[in-house]
MARSETI-946879 format. One record per residue: chain; x, y, z of N, C-alpha, C in turn. Coordinates in steps of 0.1 Angstrom, whole numbers. Each point is the difference from the previous one (the first is absolute). Example, Ala and Ser with C-alpha at 12.3 -4.5 7.8 and 13.67 -1.06 7.14 Angstrom:
2
<"A"; <132; -57; 78>; <-9; 12; 0>; <9; 12; 0>> <"A"; <-4; 11; -7>; <9; 11; 0>; <-8; 11; 8>> 
This chain:
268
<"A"; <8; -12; 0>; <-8; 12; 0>; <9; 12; 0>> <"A"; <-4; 7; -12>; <11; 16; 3>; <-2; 6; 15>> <"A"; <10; 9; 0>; <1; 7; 12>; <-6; 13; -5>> <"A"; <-5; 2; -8>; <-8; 11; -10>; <-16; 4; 2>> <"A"; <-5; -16; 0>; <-16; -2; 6>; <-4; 3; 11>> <"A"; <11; 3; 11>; <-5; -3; 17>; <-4; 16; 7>> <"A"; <2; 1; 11>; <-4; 9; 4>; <12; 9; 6>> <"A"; <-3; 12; -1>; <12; 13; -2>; <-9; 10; 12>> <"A"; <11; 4; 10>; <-5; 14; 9>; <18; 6; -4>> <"A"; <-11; 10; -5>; <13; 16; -2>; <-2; 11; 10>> <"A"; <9; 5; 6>; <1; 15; 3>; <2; 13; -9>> <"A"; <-7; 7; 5>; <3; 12; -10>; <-7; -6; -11>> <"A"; <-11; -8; -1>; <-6; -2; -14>; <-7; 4; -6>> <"A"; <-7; 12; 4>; <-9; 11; -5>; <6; 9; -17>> <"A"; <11; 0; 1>; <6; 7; -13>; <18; -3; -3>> <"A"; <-1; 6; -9>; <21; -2; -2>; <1; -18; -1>> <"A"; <10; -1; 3>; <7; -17; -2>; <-13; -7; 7>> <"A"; <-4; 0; 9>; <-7; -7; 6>; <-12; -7; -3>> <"A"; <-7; 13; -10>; <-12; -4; -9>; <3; -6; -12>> <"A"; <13; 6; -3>; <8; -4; -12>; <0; -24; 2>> <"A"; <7; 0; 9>; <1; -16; 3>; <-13; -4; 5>> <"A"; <-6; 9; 4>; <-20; -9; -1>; <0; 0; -9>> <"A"; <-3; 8; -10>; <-5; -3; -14>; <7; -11; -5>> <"A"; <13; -4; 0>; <3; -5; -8>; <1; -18; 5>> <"A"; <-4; 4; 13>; <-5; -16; 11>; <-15; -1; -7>> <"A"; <-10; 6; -2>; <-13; 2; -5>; <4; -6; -8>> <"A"; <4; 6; -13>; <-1; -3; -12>; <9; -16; -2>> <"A"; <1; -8; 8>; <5; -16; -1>; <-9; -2; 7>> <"A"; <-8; 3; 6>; <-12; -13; 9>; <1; 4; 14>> <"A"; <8; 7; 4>; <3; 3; 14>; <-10; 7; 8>> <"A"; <2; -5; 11>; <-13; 13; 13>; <9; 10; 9>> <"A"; <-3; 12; 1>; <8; 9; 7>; <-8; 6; 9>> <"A"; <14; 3; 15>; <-12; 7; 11>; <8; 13; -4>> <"A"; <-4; 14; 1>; <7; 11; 4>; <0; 8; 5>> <"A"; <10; 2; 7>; <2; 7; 13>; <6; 19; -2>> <"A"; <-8; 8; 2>; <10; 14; -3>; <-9; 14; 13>> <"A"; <7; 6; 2>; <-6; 12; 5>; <-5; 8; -6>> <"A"; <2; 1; -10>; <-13; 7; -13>; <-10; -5; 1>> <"A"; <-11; 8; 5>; <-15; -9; 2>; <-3; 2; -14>> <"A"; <-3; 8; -9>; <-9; 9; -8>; <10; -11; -14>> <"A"; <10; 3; 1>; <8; -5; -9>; <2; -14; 2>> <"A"; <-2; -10; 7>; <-3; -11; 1>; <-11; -6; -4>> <"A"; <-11; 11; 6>; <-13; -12; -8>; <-8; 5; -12>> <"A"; <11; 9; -8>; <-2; 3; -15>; <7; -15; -8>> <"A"; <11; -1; 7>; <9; -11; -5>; <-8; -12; 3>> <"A"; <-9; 2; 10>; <-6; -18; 7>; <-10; 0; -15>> <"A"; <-6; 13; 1>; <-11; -2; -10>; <-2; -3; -18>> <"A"; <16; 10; -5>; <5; -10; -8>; <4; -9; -4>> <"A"; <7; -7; 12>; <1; -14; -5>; <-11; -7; -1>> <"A"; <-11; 1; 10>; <-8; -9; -5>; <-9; -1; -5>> <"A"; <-1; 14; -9>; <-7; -3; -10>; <10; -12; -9>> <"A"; <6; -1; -2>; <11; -6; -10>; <-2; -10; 1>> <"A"; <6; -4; 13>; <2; -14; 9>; <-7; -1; 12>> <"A"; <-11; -5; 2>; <-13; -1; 10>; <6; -7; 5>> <"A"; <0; 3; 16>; <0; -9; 12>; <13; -2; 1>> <"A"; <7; 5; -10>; <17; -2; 8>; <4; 10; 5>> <"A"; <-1; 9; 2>; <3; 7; 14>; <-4; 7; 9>> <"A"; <4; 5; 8>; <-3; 7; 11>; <8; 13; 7>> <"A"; <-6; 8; 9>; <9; 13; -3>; <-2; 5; 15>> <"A"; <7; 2; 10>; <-1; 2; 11>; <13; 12; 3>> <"A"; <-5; 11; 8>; <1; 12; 4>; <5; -2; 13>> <"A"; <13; 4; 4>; <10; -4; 11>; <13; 6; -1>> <"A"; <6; -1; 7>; <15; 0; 9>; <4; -6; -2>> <"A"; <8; -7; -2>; <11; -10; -4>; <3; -2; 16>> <"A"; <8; 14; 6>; <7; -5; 9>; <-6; -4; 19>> <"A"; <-18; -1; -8>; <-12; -5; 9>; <7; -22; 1>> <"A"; <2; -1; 9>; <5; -13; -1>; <-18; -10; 5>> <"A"; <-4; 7; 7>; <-13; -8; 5>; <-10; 4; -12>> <"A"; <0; 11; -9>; <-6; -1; -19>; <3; -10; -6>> <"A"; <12; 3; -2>; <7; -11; -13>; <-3; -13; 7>> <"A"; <-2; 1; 14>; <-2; -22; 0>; <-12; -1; -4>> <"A"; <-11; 12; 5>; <-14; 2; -7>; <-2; 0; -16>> <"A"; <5; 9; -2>; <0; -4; -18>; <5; -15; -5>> <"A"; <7; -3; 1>; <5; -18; 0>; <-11; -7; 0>> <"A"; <-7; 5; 12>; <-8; -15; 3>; <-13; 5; -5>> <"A"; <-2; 10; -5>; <-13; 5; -5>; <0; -1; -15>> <"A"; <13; 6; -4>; <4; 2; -15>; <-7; -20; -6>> <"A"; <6; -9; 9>; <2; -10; -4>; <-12; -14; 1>> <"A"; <-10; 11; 5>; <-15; -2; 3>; <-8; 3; -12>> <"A"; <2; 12; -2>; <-6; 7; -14>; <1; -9; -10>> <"A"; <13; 0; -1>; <3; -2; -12>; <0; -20; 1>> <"A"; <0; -4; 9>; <-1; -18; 3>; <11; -4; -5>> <"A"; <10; -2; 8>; <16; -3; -3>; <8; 3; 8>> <"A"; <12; -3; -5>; <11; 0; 11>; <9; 10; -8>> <"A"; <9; 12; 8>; <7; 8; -3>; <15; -10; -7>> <"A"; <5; 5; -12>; <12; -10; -1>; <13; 6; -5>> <"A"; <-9; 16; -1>; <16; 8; -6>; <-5; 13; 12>> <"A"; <11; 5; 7>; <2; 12; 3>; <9; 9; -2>> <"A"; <-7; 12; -9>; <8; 7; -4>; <0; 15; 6>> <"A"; <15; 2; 7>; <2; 12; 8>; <0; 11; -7>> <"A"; <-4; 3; -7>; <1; 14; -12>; <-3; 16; 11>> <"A"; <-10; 2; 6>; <-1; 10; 3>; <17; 9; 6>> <"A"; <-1; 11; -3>; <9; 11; 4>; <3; 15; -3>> <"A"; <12; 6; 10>; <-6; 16; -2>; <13; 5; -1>> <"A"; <4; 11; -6>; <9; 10; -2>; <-4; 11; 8>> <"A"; <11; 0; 16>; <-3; 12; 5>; <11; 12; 8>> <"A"; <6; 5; -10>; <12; -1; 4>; <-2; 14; 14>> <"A"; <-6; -1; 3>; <-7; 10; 13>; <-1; -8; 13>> <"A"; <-6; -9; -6>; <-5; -12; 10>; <6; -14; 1>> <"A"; <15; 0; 5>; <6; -14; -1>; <-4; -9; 9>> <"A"; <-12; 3; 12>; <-5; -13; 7>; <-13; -5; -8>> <"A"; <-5; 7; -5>; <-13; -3; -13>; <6; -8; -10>> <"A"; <7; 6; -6>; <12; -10; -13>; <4; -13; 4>> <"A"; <7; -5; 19>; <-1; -11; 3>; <-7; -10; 3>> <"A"; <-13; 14; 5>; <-8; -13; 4>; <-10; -3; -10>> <"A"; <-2; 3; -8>; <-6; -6; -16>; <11; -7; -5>> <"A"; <7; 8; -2>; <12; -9; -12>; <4; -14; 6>> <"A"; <4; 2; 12>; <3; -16; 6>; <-6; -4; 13>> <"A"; <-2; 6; 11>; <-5; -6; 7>; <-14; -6; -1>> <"A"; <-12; 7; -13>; <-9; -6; 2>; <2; -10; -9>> <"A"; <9; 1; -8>; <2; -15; -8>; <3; -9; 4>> <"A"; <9; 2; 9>; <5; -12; 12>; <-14; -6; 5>> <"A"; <-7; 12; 8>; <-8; -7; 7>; <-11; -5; -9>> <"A"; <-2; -3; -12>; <-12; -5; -7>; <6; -11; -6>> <"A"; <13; 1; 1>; <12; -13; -3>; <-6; -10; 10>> <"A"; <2; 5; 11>; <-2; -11; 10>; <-15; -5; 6>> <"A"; <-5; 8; -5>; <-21; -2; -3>; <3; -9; -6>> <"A"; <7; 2; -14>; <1; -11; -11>; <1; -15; 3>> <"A"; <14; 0; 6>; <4; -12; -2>; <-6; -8; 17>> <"A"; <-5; 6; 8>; <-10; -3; 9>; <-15; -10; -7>> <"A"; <-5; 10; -9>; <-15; -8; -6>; <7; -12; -10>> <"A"; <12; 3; -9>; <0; -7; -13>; <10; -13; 4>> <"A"; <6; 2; 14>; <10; -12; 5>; <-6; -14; -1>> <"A"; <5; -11; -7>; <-4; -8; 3>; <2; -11; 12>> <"A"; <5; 7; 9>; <1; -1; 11>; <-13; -2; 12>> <"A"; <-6; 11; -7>; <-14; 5; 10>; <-12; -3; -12>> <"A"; <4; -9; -7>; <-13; -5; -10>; <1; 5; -11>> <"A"; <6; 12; -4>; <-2; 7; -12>; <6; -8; -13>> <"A"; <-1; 5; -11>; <1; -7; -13>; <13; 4; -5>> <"A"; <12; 6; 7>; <10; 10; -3>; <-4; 8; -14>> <"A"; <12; 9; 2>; <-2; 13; -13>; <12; 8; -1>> <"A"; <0; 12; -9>; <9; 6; -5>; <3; 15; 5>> <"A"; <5; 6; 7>; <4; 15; 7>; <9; 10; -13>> <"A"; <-5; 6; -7>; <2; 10; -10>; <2; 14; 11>> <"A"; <13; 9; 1>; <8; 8; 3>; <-1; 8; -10>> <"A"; <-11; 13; -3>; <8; 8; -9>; <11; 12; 9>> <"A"; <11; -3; -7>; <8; 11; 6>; <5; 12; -15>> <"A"; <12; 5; -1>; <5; 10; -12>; <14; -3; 0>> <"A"; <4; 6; -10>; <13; 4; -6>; <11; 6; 7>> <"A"; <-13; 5; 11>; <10; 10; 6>; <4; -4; 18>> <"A"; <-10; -17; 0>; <9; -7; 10>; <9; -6; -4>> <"A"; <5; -1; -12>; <17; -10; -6>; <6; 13; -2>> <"A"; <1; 9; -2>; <7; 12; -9>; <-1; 11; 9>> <"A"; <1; 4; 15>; <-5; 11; 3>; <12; 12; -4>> <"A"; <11; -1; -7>; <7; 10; -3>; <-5; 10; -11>> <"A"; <-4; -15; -7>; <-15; 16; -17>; <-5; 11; 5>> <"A"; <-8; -9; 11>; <-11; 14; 6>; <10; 9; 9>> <"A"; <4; -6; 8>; <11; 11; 8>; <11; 6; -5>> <"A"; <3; 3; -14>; <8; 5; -7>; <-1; 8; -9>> <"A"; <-20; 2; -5>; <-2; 4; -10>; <-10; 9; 5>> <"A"; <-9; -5; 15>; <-7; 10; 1>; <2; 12; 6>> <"A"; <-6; 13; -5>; <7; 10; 4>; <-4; 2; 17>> <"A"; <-3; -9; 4>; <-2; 0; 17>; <1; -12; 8>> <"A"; <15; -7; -5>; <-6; -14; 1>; <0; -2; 16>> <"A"; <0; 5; 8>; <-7; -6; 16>; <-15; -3; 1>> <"A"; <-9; 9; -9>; <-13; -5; -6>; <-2; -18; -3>> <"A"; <12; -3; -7>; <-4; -16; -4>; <4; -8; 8>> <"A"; <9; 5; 12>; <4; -10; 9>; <-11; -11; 5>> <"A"; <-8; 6; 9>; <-12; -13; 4>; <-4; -7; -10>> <"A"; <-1; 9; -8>; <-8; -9; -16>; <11; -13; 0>> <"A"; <10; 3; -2>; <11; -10; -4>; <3; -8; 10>> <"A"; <0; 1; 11>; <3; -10; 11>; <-13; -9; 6>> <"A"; <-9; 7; -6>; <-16; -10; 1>; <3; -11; -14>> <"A"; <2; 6; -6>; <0; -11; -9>; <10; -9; -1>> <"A"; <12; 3; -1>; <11; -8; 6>; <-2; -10; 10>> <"A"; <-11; 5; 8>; <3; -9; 12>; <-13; -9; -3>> <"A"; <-5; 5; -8>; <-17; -12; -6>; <12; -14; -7>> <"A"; <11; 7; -10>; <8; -9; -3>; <4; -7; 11>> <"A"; <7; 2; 10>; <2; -8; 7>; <-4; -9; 10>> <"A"; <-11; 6; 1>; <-10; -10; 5>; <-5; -14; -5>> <"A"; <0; 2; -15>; <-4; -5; -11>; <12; -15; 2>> <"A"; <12; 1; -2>; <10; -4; 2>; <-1; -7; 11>> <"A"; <1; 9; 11>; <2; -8; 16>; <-8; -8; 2>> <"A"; <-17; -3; -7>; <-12; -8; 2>; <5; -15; -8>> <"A"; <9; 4; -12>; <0; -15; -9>; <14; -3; 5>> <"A"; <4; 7; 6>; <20; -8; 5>; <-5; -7; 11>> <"A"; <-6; 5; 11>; <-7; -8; 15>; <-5; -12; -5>> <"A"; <-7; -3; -7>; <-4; -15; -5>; <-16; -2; 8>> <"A"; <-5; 8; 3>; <-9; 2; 10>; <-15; -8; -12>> <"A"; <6; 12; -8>; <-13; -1; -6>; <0; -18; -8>> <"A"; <9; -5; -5>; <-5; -14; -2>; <-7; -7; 10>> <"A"; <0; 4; 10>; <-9; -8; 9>; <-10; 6; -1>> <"A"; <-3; 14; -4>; <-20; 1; -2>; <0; -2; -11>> <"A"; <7; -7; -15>; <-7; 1; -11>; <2; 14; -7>> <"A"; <9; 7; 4>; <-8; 17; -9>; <20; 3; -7>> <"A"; <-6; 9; -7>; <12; 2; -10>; <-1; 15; 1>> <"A"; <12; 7; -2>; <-1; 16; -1>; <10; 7; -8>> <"A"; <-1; 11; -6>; <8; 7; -9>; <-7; 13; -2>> <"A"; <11; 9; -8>; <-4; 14; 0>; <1; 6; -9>> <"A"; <-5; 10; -6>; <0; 6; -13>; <10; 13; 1>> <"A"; <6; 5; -5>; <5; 13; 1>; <0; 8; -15>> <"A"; <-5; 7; -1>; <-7; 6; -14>; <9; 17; 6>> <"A"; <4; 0; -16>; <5; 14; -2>; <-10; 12; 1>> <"A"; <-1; 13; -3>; <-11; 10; 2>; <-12; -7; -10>> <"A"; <-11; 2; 4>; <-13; -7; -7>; <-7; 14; 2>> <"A"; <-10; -3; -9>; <-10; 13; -4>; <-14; -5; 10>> <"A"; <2; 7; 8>; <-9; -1; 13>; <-2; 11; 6>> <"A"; <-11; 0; 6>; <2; 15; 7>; <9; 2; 12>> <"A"; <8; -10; 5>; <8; 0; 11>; <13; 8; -4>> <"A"; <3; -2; -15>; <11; 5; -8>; <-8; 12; -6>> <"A"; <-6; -2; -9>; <-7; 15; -5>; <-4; 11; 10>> <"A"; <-5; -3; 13>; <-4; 5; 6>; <10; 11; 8>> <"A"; <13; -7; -1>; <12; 8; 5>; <5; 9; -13>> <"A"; <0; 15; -5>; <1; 6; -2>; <22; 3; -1>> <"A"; <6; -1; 10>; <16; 2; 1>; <1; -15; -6>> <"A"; <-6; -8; 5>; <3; -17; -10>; <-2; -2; -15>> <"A"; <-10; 11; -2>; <-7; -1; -14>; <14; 6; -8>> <"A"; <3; 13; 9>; <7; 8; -10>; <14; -8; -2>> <"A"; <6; -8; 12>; <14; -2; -2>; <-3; -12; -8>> <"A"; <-10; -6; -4>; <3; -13; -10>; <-3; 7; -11>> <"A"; <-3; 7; -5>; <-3; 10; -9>; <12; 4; -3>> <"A"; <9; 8; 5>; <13; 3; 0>; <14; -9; -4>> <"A"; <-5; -19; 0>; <8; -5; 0>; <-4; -7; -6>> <"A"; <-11; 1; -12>; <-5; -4; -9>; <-3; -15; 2>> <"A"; <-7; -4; 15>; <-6; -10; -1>; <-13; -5; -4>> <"A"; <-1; -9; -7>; <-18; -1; -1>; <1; -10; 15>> <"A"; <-17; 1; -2>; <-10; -7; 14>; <-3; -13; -5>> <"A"; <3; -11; 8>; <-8; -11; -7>; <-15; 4; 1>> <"A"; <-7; -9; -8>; <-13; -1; 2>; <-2; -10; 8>> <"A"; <-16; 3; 10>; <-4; -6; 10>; <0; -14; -7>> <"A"; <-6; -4; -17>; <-5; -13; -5>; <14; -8; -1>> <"A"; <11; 6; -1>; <15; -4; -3>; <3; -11; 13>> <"A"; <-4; 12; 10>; <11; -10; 13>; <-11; -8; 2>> <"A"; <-14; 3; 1>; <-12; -14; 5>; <0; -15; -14>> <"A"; <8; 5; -9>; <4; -12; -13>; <16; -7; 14>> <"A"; <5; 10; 0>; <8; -10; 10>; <-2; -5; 15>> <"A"; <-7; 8; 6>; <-8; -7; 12>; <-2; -18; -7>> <"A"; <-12; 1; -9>; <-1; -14; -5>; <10; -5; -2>> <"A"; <9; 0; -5>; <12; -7; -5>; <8; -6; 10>> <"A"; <1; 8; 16>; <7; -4; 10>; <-11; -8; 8>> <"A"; <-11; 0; 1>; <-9; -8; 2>; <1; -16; -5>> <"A"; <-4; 0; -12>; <3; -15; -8>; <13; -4; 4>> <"A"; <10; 8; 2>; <14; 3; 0>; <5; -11; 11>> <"A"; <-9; 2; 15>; <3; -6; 9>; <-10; -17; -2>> <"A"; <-14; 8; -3>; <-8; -15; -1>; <8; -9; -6>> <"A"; <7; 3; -12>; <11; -13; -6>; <13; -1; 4>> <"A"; <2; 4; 11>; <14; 0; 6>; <10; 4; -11>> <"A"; <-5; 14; -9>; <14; 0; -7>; <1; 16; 9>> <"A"; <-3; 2; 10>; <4; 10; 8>; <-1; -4; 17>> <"A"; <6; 1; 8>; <0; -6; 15>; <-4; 5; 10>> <"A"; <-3; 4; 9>; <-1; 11; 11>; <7; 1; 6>> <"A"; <-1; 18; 0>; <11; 7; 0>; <2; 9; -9>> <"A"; <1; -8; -13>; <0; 8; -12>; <-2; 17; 0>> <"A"; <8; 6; -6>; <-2; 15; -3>; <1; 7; -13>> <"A"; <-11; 5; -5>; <-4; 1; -14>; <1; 14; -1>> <"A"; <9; 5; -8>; <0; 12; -4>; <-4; 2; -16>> <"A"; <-7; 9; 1>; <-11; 6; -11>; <4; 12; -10>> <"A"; <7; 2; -8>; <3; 12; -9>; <-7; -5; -14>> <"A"; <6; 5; -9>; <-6; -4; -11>; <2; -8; -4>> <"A"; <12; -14; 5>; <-6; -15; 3>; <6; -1; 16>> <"A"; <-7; -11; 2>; <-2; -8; 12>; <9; -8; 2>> <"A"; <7; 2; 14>; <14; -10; -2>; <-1; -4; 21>> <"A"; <3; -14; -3>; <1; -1; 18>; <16; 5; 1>> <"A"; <-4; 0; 13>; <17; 13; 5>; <3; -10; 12>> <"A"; <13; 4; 4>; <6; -9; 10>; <2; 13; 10>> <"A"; <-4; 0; 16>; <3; 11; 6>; <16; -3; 8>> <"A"; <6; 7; 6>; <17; 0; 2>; <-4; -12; 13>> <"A"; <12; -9; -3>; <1; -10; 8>; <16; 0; 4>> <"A"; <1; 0; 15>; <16; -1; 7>; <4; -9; 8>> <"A"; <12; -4; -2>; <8; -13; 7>; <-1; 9; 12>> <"A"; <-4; -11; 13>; <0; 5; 12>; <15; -4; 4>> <"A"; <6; 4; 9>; <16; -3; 4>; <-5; -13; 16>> <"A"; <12; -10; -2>; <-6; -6; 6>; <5; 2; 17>> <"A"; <-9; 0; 8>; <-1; 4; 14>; <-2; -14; 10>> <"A"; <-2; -14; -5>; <2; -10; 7>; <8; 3; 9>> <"A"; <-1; 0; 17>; <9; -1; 10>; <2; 10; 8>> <"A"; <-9; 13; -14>; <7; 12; 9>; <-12; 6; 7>> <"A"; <3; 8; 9>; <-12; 12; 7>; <-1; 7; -4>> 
């Protein structure tokens, strides 16, 4: 059975990437919950899809970093819709370079904590059917020198860049622990260059300095063609957990820096 047909809860799925990889879970057979703080702009999105695709999804208005919501959504999402959640995808996040405990605690702490919602319901440990933990992180958790070199304020991107960085390594530290083969679940992460989103469009000094350095924006349908790709990617084990998928105008898994530890046997 593809990993294409089952059931998908996104963050941040109301618009940008997020709606981008619903649609494109829809459009194979798939059922999606989505989770965004846009009420208004969420259930414009709930309501297009189903005109399209009836009964596959659902649209719920929340907090991410509500931990006693998101178990609620889970177990409601998965009522509606009659099924078992089997992909979770952490997409939601914010650029705030004003606000670096807001930046954290979306960018990673609430992904942690719906990480471990996750692998709590989907463990097959505790009954569940195991599943797949999708990380979107950026470019600018592998590369934080671009942004801090090019923008003309780069203390602005710091949190940005160390939330994401650290989604990466979380990402990492979940498939090296070996934890997860005991619940069944698999995880990897996306890192997409600037995409045409309002998270990027929306920033005005971002707009202008990619403009200035003549970058184009992927398109949202570009990187959710590679979402799928890393998807099937893992279902056929020609990608592993852990994996880290970086997104430009092609798609290449990346190796993050790995160091010989010096050996300390014997010593204090």
């Amino acid at each position: 059975m593809s990993i294409l047909n089952k059931m998908f809860l996104i963050t941040g799925g109301a618009q940008g990437l997020g709606k981008g990889f619903a649609l494109a879970v829809l459009k194979r057979g798939g059922k999606v919950i989505l989770v965004d703080i846009q009420k208004e702009i969420g259930e414009e999105t709930e309501n297009e899809f189903n005109k399209t695709y009836p009964g596959q999804s659902v649209f719920y208005h929340g907090d991410i970093s509500d931990k006693f919501m998101m178990n609620y959504i889970w177990e409601d999402g998965e009522k509606k819709l009659n099924g078992k959640i089997s992909v979770l995808v952490n997409n939601a996040g914010v650029y705030c370079p004003s606000n670096f405990i807001k930046t954290m605690e979306i960018n990673l702490i609430s992904l942690m904590q719906t990480t471990y919602i996750s692998l709590e319901k989907m463990s097959i440990k505790n009954g569940g059917n195991g599943g797949t933990i999708i990380n979107i992180a950026s470019s600018a958790g592998l590369s934080q020198e671009v942004m801090l070199l090019i923008h003309p304020n780069p203390i602005e991107t710091i949190p940005y860049c160390v939330s994401k960085s650290a989604a990466i390594t979380f990402t990492k530290s979940l498939a090296l622990s070996n934890i997860l083969e005991n619940d069944g679940v698999k995880v990897a992460a996306i890192c997409p260059n600037a995409v045409d989103t309002p998270l990027v469009t929306g920033n005005k000094t971002l707009v202008n300095m990619l403009k200035s350095l003549d970058v184009a924006l992927l398109s949202v349908e570009k990187v959710a063609d590679d979402f799928i790709q890393l998807l099937e990617d893992l279902h056929n084990n020609r990608a592993k957990s852990g994996d880290i998928l970086l997104v430009g105008q092609v798609a290449k898994y990346v190796n993050t820096p790995q160091y010989e530890l010096p050996d300390t046997s014997g010593k204090i």
